[in-house]
N, C-alpha and C positions, 0 to 999 in steps of 0.2 A: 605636791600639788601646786606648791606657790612657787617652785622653780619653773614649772612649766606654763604655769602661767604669766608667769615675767618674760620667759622665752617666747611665749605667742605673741605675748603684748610686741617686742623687742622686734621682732618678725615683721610686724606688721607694720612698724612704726619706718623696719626698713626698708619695704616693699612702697610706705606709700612717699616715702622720700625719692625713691628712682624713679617713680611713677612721674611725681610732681618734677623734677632733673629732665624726664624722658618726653614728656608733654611739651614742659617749657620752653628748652632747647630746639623743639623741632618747631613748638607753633612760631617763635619768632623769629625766625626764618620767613614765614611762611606771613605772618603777618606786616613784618615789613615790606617784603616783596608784594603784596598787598594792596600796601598804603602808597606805594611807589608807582603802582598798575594802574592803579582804579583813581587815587583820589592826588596825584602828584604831589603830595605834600613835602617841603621842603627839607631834606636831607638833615643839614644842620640845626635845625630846630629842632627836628624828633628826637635827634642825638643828646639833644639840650634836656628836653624832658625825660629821657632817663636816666640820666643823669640826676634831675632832679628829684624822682619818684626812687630813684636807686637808695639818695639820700634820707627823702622820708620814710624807707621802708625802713633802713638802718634805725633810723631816729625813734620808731614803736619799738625795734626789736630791742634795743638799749633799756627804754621804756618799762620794757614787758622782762628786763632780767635776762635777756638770750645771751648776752656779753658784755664786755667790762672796759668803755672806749678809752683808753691811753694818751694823754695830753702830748702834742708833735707840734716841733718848731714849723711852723709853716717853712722857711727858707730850705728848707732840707727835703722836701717833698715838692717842691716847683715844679721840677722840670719830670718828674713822676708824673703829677699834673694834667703837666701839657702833652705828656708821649699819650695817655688816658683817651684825652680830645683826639689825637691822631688818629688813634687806634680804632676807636669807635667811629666816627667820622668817616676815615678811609674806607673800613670793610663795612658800613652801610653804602657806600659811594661805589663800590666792587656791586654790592647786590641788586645797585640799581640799575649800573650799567653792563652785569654779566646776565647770562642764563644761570638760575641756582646751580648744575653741575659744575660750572666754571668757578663761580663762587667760590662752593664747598671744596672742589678740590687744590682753587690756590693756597686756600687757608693750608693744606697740608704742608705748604712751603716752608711754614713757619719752623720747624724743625732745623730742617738742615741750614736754614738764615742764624738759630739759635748756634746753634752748632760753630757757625763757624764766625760768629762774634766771641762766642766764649773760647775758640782756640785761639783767634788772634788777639783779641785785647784783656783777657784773662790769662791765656794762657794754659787753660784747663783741657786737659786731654781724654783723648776718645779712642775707646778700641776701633781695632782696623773691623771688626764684623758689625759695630753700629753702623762706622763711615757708610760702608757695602750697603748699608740698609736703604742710604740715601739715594742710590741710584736709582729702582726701580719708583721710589716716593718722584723723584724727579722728573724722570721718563714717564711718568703716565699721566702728567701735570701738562709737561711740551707736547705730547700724543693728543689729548683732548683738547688744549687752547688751537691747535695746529689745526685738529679736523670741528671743531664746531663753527659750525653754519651762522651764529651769533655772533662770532668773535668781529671786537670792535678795538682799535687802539684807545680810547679814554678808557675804556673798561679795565683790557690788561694794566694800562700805567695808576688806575686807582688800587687793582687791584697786589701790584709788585709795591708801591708806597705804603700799603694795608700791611702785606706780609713783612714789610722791613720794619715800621713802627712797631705791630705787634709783635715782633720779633725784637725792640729793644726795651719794650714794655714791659715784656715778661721777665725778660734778662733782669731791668731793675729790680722788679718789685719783690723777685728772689733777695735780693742783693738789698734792700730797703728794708725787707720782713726780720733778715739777720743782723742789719746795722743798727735797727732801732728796735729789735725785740717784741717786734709785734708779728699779730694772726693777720689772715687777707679781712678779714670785716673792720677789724681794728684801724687799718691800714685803709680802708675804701671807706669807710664814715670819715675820715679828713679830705679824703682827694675826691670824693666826686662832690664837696659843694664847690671847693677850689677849680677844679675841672668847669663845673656850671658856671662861674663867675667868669672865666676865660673866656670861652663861646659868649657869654651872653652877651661882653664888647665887641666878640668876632663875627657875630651873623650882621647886623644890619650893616656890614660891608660886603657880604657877601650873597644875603638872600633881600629879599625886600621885605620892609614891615608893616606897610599896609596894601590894598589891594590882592589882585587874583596871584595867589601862591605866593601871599605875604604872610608874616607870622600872625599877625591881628585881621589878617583876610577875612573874605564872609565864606567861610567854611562852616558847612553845613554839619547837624549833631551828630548822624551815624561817623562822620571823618573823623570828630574828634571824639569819641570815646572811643572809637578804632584807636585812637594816637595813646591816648592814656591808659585803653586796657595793654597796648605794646609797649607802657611803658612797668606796667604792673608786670607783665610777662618778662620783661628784661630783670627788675629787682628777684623775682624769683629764679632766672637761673644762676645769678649769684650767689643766693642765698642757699639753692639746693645743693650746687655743688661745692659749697664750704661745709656743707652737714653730711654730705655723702662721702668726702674726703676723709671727715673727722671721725667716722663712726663703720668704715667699713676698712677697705685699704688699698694702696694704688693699685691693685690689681682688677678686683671691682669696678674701677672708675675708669679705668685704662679700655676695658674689654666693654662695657659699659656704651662707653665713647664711640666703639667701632659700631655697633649697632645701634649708633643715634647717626653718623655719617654713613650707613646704608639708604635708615631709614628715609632722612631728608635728601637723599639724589634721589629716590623714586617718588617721594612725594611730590619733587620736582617738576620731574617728567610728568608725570599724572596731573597733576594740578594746573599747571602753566603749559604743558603741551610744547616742554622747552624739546627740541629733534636730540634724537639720538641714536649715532653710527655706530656701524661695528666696529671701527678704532677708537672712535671714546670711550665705548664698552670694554674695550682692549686695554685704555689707559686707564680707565677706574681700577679695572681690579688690578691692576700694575702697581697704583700707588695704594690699594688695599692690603694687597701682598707687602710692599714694601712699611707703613705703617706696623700690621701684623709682626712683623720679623723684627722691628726696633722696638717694639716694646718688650716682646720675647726676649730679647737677647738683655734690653737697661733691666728690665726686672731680675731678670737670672742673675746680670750683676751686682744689684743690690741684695739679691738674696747670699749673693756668695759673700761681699762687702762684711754684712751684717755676719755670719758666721764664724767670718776670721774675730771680728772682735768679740765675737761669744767666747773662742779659743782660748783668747790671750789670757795669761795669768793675772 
């Protein structure tokens, strides 16, 4: 009786953690694009505030026992830091000046940009059936930037700066997590006050600090609890998808993920009335197929990876 009530408990504890991952992930999307629409609130500022709000959520969960922060030489996480600021920066600056489906699908670039940092300045190789994978992620990214009605040049050039930063972002923080022996929370409670500190000398060259779409502008309440609950909604998809990673397994998170990037291209469409052709239609599910089939094939290899060394004596 009390195994199976650990298990309902266990259950439900995991349902409501995709819940909270599945919510959060789509409404900030949704609430940026939002804040972007209705109230023009400055790019670089919002960015700033979750940043900041990312940190104080870190700072209760410390608080409250959820983990165990790790003392880090500041000089050795700098330019972690500042890829951090790009990153978020950039693909808020993609989602202001794309339609959500352009958005959501350059992000998928991010991939094969990983890809092929880590063949050339790592070194690290890839079977010939992921490469394949990247084709059709490719093609259906060029298919939809080519036939959307919205397509703007600031937008594409925010949004290929977006896919390359986040794309050297991720690279490091891999590459950070094994050098210094830390988890991603461990690792994101030092870089995003470092991060906040960065911006907060870089906006007032960039945005204006008082006046209309200044940061201390007369911005009216419902704007700014708009801004802070998107900044609450940002600390929690971090935080969901460090618990969902930790307590289920990539496979979960992987398949997970595809039906969070369905759900936010139609919320897209429905919500913001972004146009959509039957060759965009054509390239989504091109880079869906293509997504689909590389995760198939890196799991299958890690499942084989991990086998061989069950083997070995």
């Amino acid at each position: 009786m009390a195994e199976m009530l650990f298990g309902l408990f266990a259950n439900r504890r995991l349902i409501a953690g995709l819940l909270v991952n599945l919510l959060s992930s789509i409404c900030i999307v949704f609430i940026n694009k939002w804040i972007y629409v209705t109230y023009g609130f400055p790019n670089m500022t919002l960015t700033l505030v979750h940043f900041v709000v990312t940190w104080l959520g870190l700072f209760i969960c410390h608080q409250m026992d959820m983990f165990c922060p790790k003392s880090l030489p500041v000089r050795r996480i700098v330019w972690l830091a500042l890829s951090f600021c790009g990153f978020v920066a950039f693909t808020n600056l993609s989602l202001q000046n794309n339609s959500i489906g352009t958005y959501q699908l350059a992000k998928t670039m991010t991939t094969p940009v990983i890809i092929l940092i880590q063949t050339t300045y790592y070194k690290k190789t890839f079977s010939t059936k992921i490469k394949l994978t990247l084709v059709p992620i490719t093609l259906g990214v060029i298919l939809n930037s080519y036939y959307d009605v919205r397509f703007n040049l600031l937008g594409t050039v925010f949004a290929s700066l977006g896919v390359l930063v986040t794309s050297l972002y991720q690279v490091w923080v891999g590459a950070k997590q094994h050098e210094l022996q830390v988890n991603s929370m461990q690792l994101l409670y030092h870089q995003a006050p470092l991060s906040s500190g960065f911006l907060l000398c870089v906006v007032p060259f960039f945005e204006p600090v008082v006046g209309d779409g200044g940061i201390f502008g007369p911005w009216s309440l419902p704007a700014l609890m708009t801004v802070l609950f998107s900044g609450v909604v940002a600390f929690l998809v971090n935080l969901s998808i460090y618990w969902i990673i930790g307590n289920t397994s990539a496979v979960t998170y992987n398949m997970f993920g595809h039906f969070k990037f369905c759900i936010t291209l139609i919320g897209g469409y429905l919500l913001f009335n972004d146009p959509l052709s039957l060759n965009q239609a054509l390239g989504i599910l091109c880079t869906l197929a293509g997504i689909l089939s590389y995760t198939h094939f890196k799991l299958a290899e890690q499942e084989e990876g991990k086998s061989r060394l069950a083997q070995r004596p």
